[in-house]
C-alpha positions in Angstrom: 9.3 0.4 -32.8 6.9 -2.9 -32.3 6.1 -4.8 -35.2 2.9 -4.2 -35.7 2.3 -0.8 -34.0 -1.4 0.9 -34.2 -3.5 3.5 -32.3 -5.5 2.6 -29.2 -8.8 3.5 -30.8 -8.1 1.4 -34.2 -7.3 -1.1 -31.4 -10.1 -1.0 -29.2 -12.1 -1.0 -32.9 -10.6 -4.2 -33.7 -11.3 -5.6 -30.1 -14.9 -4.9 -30.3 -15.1 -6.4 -33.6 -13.3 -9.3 -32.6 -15.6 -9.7 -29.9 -18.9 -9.2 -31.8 -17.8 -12.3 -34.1 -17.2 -14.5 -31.2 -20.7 -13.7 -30.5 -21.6 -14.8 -34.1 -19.6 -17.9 -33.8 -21.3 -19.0 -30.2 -24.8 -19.3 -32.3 -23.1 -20.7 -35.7 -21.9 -23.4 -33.1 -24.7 -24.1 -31.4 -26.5 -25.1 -35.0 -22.8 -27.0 -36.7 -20.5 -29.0 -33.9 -17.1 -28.2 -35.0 -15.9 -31.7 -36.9 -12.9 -32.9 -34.2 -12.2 -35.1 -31.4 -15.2 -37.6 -31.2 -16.9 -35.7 -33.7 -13.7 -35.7 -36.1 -15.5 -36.6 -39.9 -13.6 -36.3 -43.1 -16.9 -34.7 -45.1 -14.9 -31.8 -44.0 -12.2 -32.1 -46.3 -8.3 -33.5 -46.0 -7.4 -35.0 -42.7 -4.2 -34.5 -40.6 -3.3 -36.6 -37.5 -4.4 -35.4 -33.8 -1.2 -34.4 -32.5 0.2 -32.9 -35.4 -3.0 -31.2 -35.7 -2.8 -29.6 -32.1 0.6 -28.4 -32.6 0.2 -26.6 -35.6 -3.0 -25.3 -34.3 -1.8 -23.8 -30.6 1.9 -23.1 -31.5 1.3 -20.4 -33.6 0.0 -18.0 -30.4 3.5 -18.1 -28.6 5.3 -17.0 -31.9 2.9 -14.2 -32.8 2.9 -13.2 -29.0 7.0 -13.2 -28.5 6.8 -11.4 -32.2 5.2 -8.3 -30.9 7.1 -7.8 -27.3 10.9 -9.0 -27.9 11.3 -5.4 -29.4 10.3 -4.0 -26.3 11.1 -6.8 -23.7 13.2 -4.1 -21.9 10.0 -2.2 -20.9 7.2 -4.6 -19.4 6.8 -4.6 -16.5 7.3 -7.4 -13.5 3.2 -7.6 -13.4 2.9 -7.9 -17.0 5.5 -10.6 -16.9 3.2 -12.6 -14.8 0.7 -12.1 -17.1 2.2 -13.1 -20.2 4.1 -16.2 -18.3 0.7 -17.4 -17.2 -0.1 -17.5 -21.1 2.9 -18.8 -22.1 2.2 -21.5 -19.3 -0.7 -22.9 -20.8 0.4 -22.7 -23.9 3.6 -24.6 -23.6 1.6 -27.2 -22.0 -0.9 -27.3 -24.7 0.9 -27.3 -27.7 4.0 -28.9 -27.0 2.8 -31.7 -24.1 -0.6 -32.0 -23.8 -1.4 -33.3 -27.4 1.3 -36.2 -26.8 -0.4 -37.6 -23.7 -3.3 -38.6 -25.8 -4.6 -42.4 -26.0 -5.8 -41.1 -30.0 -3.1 -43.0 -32.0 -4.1 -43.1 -35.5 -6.8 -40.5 -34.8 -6.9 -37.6 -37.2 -8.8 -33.4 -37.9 -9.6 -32.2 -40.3 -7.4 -29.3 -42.5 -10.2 -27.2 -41.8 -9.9 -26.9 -38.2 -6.7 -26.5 -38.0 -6.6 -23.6 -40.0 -9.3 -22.2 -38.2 -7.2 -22.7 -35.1 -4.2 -21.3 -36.2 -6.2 -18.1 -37.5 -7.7 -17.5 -33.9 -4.1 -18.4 -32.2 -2.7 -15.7 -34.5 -5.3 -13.2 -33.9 -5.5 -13.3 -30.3 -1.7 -14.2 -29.8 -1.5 -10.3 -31.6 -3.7 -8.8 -29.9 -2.7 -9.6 -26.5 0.9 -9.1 -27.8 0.2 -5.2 -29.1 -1.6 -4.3 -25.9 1.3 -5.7 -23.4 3.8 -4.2 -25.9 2.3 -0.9 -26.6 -0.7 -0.2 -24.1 -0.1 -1.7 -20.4 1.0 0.3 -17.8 1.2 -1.9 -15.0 2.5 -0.8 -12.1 4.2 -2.3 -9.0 0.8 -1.3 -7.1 -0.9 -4.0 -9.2 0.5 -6.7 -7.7 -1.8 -6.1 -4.5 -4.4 -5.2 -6.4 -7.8 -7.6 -5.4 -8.1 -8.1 -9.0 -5.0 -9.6 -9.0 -5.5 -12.0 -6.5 -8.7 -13.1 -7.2 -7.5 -13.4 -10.6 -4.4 -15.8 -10.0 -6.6 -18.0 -7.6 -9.6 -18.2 -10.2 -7.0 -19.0 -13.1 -5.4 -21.6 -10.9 -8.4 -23.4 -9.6 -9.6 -23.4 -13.6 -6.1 -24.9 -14.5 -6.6 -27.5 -11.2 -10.2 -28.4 -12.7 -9.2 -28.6 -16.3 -5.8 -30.6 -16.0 -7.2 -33.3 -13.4 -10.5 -33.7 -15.9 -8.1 -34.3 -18.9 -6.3 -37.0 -16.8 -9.0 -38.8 -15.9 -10.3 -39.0 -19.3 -6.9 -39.6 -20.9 -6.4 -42.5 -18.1 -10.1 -44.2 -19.3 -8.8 -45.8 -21.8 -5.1 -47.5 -22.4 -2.5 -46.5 -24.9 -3.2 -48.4 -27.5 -7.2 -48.3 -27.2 -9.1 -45.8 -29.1 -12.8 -46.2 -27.9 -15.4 -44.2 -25.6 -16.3 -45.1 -21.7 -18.4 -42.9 -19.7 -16.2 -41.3 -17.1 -17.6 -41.8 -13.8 -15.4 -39.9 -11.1 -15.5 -36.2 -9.4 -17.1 -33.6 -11.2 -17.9 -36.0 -14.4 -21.0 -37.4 -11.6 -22.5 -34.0 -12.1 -21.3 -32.6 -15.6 -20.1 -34.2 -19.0 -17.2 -31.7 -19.1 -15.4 -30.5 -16.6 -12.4 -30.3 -18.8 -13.8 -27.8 -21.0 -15.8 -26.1 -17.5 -11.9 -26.0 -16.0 -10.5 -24.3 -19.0 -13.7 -21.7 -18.9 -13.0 -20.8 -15.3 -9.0 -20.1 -16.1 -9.4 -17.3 -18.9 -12.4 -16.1 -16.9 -9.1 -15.9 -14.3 -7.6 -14.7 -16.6 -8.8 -11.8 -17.9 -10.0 -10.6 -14.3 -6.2 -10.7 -13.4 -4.8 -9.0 -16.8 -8.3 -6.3 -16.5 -7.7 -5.5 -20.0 -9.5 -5.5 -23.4 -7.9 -8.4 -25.3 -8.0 -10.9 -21.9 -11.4 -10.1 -21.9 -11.8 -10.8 -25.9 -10.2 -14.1 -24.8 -12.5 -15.3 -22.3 -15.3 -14.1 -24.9 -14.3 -16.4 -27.6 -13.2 -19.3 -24.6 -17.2 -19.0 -23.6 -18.2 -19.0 -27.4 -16.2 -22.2 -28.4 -16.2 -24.1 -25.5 -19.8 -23.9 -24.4 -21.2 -25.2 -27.9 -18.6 -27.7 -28.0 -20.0 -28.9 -24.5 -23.6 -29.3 -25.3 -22.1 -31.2 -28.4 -20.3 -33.7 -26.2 -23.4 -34.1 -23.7 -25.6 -35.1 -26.6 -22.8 -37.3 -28.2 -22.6 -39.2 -25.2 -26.2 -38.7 -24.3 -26.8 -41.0 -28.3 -23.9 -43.2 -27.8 -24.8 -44.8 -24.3 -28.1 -45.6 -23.4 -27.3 -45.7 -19.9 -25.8 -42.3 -19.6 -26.6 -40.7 -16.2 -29.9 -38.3 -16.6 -29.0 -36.0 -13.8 -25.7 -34.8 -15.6 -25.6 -31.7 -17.5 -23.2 -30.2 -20.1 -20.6 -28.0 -18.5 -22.3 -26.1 -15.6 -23.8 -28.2 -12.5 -27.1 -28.4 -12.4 -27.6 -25.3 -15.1 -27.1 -26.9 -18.5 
C-alpha cells in the first residue's frame, strides 16, 4: 500500500486547488517581489546563507517523491521511468550542484523563503509522487506517442536555454566578486532572463510529455513564480543601470 494513498477525485480536488492558489500567488507576486537573490533583504526575518538555503529548499522534492513510489517501484512503468528520471534530473542538478557553482559567497535568504520553498517542493514532490504511484498507466504505446516527443525536445531545448543562461551569468563575475554587470550575450540582447524563460519552456516540456494533472499543476505554479520574479529583475536592473538596453523585455522577446 503507498504511503499516502487517496481517491482520484479527492486527488483531482486537491490538484485544482493547488492550481487555483498558484493563480492567487501569480498576482500576490506581481504586487511583493519575493525577498532573494538580488532582492535578498533581512526585513524579512532571520537569514540563512545562499547555498545552504537552496539545498534545504529543492531537496526536499526528491525525498517526498522516492517516499511515495519505492513501495511500488516494482510497478511503473519504463515510460513513467523516463518521467520521473527527467525530474529527478533537474533536481539533482538543482539541489545538489547547481547552488555550489554560485559566485554568491557570503550571500544569504531569508528563513522565510526557504520555508516557503520547502512547502511547495513537498507539495508538488507528493503529488507527482501519488499520481506515478497510484494513477499512471503508461503504456509501451506511449513512447511513440507525439506528445512524447514533442515533450522531450521542448523539455530539452528549455533545459539547453536555462543551463547556458545560468553560465553566462554565473561566469560575469569571478569567484570571489559579489556585484551586478549587465549580461550582454545571446538571448540576454533581447530579454533580461533567459534563465528563468529556459526553466519555463522545460516544465511547459514537461508536463506535455508526462499529459497528466500534477505536470500540469507544475508548469502552473513554474509560470506563476517565475514570471513575477522576471518582471522583478527587469525593473531591478532597469533602476540599477542607467544605461540598461531599452529594447529588452523581461522574459518573453519582444512581449514583455
Amino acid at each position: 500500500m503507498n504511503l499516502f494513498s487517496i481517491s482520484w477525485p479527492m486527488y483531482q480536488s486537491i490538484i485544482f486547488v493547488w492550481m487555483g492558489v498558484a493563480l492567487c500567488i501569480f498576482f500576490l507576486l506581481l504586487k511583493i517581489t519575493a525577498p532573494y537573490g538580488r532582492h535578498s533583504s533581512g526585513k524579512w526575518g532571520p537569514l540563512v546563507l545562499n547555498s545552504t538555503g537552496w539545498l534545504l529548499m529543492e531537496l526536499p522534492v526528491l525525498v517526498i517523491l522516492w517516499l511515495n513510489i519505492l513501495p511500488v517501484i516494482h510497478k511503473i512503468s519504463a515510460a513513467a521511468w523516463i518521467m520521473i528520471g527527467l525530474f529527478c534530473f533537474h533536481y539533482v542538478y538543482r539541489s545538489l550542484i547547481f547552488p555550489f557553482r554560485l559566485h554568491t559567497k557570503g550571500k544569504k535568504m531569508p528563513w522565510v523563503i526557504v520555508g516557503s520553498g520547502i512547502l511547495f517542493n513537498c507539495i508538488s514532490g507528493g503529488l507527482l509522487g501519488i499520481y506515478f504511484a497510484q494513477f499512471a498507466s503508461y503504456t509501451n504505446n506511449w513512447f511513440t506517442d507525439i506528445r512524447v516527443i514533442a515533450g522531450i525536445i521542448i523539455f530539452f531545448t528549455g533545459l539547453y536555454i536555462n543551463w547556458k543562461a545560468d553560465d553566462i551569468l554565473i561566469n560575469l563575475r569571478k569567484p570571489n566578486e559579489t556585484h551586478y554587470v549587465i549580461p550582454q550575450q545571446w538571448l540576454f540582447n533581447k530579454i533580461s532572463c533567459p534563465n528563468l524563460l529556459g526553466e519555463l519552456i522545460e516544465w511547459l516540456g514537461y508536463a506535455i510529455l508526462c499529459w497528466n494533472l500534477p505536470a500540469l499543476a507544475f508548469f502552473v505554479w513554474t509560470a506563476a513564480n517565475l514570471i513575477p520574479r522576471a518582471l522583478s529583475h527587469h525593473q531591478w536592473y532597469k533602476q540599477k543601470f542607467s544605461d540598461y538596453p531599452l529594447q529588452r523585455k523581461a522574459i518573453f522577446p519582444f512581449v514583455i
